[in-house]
PyMOL CGO cylinders between C-alpha atoms (Angstrom):
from pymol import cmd
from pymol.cgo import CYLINDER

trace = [
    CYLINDER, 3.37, 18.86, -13.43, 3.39, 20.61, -10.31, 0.3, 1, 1, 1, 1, 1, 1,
    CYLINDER, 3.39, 20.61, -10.31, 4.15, 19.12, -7.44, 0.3, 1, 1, 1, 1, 1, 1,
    CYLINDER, 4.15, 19.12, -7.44, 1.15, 20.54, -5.18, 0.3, 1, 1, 1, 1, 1, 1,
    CYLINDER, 1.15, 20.54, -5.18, -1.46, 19.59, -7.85, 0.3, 1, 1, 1, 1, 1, 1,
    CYLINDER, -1.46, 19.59, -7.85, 0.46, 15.92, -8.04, 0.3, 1, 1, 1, 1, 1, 1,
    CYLINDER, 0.46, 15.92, -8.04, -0.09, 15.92, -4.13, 0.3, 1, 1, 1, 1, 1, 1,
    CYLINDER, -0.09, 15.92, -4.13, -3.29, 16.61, -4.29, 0.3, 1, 1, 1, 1, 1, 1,
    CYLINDER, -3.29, 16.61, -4.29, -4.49, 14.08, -7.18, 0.3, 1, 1, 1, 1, 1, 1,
    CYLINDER, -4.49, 14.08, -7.18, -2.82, 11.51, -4.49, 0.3, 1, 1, 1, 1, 1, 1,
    CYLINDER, -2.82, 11.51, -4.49, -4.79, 12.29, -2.01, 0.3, 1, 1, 1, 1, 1, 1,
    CYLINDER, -4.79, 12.29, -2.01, -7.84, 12.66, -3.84, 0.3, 1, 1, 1, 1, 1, 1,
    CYLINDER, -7.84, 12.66, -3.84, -7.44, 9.37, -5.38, 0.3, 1, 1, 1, 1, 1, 1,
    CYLINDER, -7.44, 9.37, -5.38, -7.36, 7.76, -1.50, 0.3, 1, 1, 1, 1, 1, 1,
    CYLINDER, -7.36, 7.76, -1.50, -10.07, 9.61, -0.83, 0.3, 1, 1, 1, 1, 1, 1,
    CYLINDER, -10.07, 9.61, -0.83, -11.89, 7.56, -3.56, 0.3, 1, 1, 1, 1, 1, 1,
    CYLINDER, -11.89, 7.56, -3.56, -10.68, 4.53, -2.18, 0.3, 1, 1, 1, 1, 1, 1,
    CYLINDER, -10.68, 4.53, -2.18, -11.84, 5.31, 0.62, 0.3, 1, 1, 1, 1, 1, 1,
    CYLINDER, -11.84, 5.31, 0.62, -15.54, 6.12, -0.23, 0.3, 1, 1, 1, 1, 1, 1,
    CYLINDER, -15.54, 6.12, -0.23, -15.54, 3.55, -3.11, 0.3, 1, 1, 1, 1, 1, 1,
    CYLINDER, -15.54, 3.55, -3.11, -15.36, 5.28, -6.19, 0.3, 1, 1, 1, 1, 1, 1,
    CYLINDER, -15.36, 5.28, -6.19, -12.34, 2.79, -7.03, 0.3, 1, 1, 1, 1, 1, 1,
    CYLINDER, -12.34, 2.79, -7.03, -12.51, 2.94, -10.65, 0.3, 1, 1, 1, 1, 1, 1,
    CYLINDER, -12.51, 2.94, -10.65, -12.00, 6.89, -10.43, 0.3, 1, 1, 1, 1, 1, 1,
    CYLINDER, -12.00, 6.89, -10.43, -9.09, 6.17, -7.78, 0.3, 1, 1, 1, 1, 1, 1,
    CYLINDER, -9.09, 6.17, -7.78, -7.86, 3.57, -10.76, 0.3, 1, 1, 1, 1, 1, 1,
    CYLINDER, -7.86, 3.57, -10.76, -7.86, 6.47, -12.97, 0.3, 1, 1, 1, 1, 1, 1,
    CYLINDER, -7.86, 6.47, -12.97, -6.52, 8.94, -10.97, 0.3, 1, 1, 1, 1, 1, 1,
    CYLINDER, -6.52, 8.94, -10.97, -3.66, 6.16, -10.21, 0.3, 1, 1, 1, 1, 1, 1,
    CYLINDER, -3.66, 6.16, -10.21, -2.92, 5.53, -14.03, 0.3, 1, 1, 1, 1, 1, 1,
    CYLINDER, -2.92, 5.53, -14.03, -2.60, 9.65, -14.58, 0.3, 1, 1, 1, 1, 1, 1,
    CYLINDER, -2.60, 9.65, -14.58, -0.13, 9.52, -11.60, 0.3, 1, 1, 1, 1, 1, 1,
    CYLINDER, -0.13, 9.52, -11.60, 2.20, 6.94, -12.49, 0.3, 1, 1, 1, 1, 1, 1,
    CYLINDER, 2.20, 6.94, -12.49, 2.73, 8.71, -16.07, 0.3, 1, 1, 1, 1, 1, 1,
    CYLINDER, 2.73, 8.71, -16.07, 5.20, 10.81, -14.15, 0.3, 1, 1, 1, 1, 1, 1,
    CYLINDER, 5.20, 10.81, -14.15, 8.33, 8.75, -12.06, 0.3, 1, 1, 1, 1, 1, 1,
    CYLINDER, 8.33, 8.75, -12.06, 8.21, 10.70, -9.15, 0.3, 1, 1, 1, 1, 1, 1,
    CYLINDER, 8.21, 10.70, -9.15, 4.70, 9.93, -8.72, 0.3, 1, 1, 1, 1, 1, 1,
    CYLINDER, 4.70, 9.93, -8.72, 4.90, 6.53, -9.26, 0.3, 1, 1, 1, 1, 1, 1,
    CYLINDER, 4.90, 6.53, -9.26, 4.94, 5.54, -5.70, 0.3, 1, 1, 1, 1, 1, 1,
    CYLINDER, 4.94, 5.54, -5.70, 1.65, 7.32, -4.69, 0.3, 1, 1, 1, 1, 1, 1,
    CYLINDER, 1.65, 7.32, -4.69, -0.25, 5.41, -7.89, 0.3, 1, 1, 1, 1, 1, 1,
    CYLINDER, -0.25, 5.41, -7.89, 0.97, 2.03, -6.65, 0.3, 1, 1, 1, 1, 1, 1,
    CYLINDER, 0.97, 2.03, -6.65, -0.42, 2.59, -3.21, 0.3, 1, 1, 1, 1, 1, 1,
    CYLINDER, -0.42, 2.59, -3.21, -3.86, 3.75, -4.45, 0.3, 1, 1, 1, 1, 1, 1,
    CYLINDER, -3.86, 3.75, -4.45, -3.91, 0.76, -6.99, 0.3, 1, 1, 1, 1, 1, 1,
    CYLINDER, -3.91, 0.76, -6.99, -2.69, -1.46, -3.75, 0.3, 1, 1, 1, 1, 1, 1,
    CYLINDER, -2.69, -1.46, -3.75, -5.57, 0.36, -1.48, 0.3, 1, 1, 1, 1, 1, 1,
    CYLINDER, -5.57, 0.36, -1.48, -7.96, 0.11, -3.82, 0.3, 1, 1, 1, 1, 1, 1,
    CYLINDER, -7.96, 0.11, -3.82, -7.60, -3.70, -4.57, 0.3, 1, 1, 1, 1, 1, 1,
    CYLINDER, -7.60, -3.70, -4.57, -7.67, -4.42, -1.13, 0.3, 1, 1, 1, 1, 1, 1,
    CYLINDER, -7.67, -4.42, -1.13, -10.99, -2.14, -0.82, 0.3, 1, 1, 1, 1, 1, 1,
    CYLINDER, -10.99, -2.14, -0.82, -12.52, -4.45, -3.58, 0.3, 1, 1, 1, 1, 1, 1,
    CYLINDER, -12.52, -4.45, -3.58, -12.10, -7.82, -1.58, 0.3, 1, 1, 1, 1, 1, 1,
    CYLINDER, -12.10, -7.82, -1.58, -8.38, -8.30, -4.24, 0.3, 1, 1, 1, 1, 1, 1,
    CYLINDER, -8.38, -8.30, -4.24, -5.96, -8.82, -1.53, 0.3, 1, 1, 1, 1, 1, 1,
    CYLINDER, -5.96, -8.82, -1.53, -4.19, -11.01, -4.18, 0.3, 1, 1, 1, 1, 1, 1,
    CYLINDER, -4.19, -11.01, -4.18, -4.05, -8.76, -6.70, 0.3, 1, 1, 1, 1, 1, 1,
    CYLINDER, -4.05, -8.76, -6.70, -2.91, -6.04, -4.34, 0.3, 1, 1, 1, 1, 1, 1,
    CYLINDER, -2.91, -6.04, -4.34, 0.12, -8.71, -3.13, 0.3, 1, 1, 1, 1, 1, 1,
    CYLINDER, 0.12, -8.71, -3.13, 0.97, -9.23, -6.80, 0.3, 1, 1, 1, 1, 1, 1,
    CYLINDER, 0.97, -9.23, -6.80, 1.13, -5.23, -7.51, 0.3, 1, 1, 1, 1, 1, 1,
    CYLINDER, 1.13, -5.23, -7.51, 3.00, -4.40, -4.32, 0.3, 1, 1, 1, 1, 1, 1,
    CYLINDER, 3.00, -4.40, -4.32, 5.40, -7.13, -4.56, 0.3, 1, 1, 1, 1, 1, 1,
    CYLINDER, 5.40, -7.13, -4.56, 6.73, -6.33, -8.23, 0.3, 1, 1, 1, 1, 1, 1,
    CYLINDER, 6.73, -6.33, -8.23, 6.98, -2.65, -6.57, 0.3, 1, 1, 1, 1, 1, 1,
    CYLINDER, 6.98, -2.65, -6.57, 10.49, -1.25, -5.19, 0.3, 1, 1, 1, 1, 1, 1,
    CYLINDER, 10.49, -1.25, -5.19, 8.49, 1.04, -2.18, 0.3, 1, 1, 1, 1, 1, 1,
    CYLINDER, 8.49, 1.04, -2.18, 9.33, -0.25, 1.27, 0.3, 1, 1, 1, 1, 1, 1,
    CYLINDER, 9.33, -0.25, 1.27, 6.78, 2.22, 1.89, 0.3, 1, 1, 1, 1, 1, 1,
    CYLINDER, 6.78, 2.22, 1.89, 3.74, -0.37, 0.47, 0.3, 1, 1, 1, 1, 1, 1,
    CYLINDER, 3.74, -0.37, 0.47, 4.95, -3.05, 2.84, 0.3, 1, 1, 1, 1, 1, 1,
    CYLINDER, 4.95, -3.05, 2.84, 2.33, -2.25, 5.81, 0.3, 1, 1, 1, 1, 1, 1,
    CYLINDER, 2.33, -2.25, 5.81, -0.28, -2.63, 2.92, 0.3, 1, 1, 1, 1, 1, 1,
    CYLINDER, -0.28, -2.63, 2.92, 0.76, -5.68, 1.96, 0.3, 1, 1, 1, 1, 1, 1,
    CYLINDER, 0.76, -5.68, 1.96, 1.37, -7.41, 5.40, 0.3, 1, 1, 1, 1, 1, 1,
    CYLINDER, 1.37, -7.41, 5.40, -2.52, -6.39, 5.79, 0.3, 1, 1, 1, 1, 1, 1,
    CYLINDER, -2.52, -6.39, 5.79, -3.17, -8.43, 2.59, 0.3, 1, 1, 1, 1, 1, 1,
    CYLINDER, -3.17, -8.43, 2.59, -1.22, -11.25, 3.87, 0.3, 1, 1, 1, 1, 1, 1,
    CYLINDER, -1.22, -11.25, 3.87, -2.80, -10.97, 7.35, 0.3, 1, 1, 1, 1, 1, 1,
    CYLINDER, -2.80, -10.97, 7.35, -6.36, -11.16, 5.92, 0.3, 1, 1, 1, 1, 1, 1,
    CYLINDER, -6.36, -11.16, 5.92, -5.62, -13.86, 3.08, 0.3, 1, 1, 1, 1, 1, 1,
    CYLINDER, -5.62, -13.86, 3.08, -4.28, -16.03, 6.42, 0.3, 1, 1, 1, 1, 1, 1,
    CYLINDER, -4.28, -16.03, 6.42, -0.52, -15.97, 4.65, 0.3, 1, 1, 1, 1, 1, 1,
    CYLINDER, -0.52, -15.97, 4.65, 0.95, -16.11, 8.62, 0.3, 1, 1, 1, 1, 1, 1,
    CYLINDER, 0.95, -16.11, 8.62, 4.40, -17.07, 7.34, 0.3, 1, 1, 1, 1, 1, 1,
    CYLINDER, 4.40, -17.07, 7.34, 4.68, -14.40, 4.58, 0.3, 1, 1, 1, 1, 1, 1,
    CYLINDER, 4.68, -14.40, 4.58, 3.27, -11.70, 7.07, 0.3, 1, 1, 1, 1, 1, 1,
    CYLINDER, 3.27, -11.70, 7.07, 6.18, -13.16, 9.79, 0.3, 1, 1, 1, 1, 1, 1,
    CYLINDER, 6.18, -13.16, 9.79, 8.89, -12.38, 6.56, 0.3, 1, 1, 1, 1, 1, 1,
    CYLINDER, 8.89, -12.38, 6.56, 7.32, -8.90, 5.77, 0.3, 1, 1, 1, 1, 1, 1,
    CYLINDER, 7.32, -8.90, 5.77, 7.14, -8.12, 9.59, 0.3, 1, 1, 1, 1, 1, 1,
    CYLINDER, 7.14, -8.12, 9.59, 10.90, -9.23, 10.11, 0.3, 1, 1, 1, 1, 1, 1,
    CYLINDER, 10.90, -9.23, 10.11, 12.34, -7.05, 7.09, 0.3, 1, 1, 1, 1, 1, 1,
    CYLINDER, 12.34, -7.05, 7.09, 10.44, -3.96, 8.03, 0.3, 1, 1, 1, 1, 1, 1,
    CYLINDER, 10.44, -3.96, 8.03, 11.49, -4.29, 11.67, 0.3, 1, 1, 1, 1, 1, 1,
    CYLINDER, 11.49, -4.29, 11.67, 15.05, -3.79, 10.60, 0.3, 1, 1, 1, 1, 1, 1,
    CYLINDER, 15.05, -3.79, 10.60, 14.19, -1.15, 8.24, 0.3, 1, 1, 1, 1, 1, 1,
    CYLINDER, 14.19, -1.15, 8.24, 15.82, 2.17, 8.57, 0.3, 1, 1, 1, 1, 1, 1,
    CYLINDER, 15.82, 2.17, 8.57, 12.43, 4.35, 8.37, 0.3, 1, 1, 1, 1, 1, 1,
    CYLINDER, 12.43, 4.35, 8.37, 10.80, 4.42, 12.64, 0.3, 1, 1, 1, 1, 1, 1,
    CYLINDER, 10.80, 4.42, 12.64, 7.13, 4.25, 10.74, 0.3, 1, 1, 1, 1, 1, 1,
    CYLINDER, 7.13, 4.25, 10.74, 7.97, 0.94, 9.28, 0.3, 1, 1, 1, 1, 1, 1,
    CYLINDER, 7.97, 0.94, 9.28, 9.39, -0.04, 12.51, 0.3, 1, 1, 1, 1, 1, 1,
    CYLINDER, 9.39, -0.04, 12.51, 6.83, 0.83, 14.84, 0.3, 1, 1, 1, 1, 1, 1,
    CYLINDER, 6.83, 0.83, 14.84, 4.06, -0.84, 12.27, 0.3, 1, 1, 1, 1, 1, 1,
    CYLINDER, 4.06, -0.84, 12.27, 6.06, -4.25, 12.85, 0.3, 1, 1, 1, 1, 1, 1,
    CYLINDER, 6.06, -4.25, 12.85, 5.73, -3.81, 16.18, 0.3, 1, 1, 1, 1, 1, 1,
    CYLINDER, 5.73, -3.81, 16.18, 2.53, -3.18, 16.36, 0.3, 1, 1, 1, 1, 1, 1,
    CYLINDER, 2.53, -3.18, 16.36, 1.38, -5.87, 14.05, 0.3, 1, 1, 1, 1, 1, 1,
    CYLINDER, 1.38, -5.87, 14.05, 3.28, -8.36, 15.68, 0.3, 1, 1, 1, 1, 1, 1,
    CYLINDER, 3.28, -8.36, 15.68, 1.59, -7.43, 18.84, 0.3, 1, 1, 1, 1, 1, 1,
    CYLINDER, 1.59, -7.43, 18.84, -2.10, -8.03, 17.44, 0.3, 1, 1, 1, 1, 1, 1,
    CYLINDER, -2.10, -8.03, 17.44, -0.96, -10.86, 15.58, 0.3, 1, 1, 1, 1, 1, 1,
    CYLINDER, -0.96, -10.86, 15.58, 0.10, -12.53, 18.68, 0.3, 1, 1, 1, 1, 1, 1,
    CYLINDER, 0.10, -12.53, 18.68, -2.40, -11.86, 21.04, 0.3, 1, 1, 1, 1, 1, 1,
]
cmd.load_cgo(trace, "trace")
């Protein structure tokens, strides 16, 4: 599949999140992940789109059987609204030490809200 089309379908499948249409950002997840190197990009739709629906659980299930550092500010926003202050402190602590400066700086950041 071509990559620019693939890029495309990812973003229009967060755009769907993001006005609601999750069961076409569902579907537009499932054709992604038929292809490994857009795996990734389905799992964060799925992820955002769970969380859009009120699923925070669900979303912590998905993201946690998922090898992307990349999901992990998703999922410490799951654990910070399902009130999972310990598991958020974990998440925050790995991605502070992460390689990637975006992980970094979202630790940071969400350490800073969490204690004020």
């Amino acid at each position: 599949m071509n990559h620019s089309v693939n890029n495309l379908m990812a973003r229009l499948g967060l755009l769907g999140v993001e006005h609601r249409h999750h069961d076409e950002a569902m579907s537009i997840a499932q054709w992604l992940a038929r292809e490994p190197a857009t795996r990734e990009a389905a799992s964060a739709i799925r992820i955002a789109s769970l969380m859009g629906q009120g699923r925070c659980e669900e979303a912590l299930v998905e993201g946690n059987e998922a090898p992307w550092p990349s999901l992990g500010p998703w999922l410490a926003l799951c654990e910070r609204q399902l009130g999972y202050m310990a598991a958020l402190e974990r998440r925050l602590e790995r991605m502070a030490l992460s390689e990637d400066p975006d992980l970094v700086r979202f630790a940071q950041g969400m350490r800073a809200q969490v204690v004020a």
